[in-house]
C-alpha positions in Angstrom: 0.0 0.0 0.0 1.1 3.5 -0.6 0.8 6.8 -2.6 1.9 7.1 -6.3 3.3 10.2 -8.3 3.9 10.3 -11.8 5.5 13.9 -12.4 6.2 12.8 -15.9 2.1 11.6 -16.5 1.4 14.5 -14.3 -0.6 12.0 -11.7 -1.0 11.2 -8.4 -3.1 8.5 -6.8 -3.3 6.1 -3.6 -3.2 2.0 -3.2 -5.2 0.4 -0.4 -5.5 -2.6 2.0 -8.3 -4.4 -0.7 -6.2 -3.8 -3.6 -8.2 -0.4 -4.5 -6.6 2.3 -6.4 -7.5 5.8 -7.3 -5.7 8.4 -9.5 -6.2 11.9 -9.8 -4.8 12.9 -13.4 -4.7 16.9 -13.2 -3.2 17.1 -16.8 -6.0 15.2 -18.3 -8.7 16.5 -15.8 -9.7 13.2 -14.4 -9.8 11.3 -11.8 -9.9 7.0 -12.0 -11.1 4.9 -9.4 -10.7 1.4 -9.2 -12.9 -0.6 -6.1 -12.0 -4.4 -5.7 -12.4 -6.6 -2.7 -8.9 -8.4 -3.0 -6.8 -9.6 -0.4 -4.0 -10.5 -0.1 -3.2 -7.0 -1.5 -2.4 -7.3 -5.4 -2.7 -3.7 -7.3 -1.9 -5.4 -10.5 -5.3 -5.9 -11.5 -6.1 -1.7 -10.5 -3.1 -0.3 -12.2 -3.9 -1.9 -15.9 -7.5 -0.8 -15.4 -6.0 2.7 -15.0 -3.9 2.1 -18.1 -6.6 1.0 -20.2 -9.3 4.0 -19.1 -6.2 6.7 -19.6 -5.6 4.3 -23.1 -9.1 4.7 -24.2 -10.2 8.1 -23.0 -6.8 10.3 -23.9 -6.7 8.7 -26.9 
């Protein structure tokens, strides 16, 4: 668990205990979320969510 920054993407987001993510993308003006009840704690699954919505929205 922890907090991400991507100066470069211009995001920053948070990890939690049930494998949820949310990122704020201030460049882009949005904001993803990604709820899953998943323990042991595996963010896999939330951070290629968050590339596919930033894939398919920015592009």
């Amino acid at each position: 668990m922890g907090g991400l920054v991507n100066p470069e993407k211009g995001y920053y987001g948070w990890s939690g205990a049930a494998s949820t993510q949310f990122v704020v993308d201030k460049k882009n003006n949005m904001v993803i979320i990604a709820l899953t009840q998943y323990m042991p704690f595996n963010i896999e699954y939330a951070l290629k969510f968050v590339d596919k919505v930033e894939s398919a929205v920015i592009k």
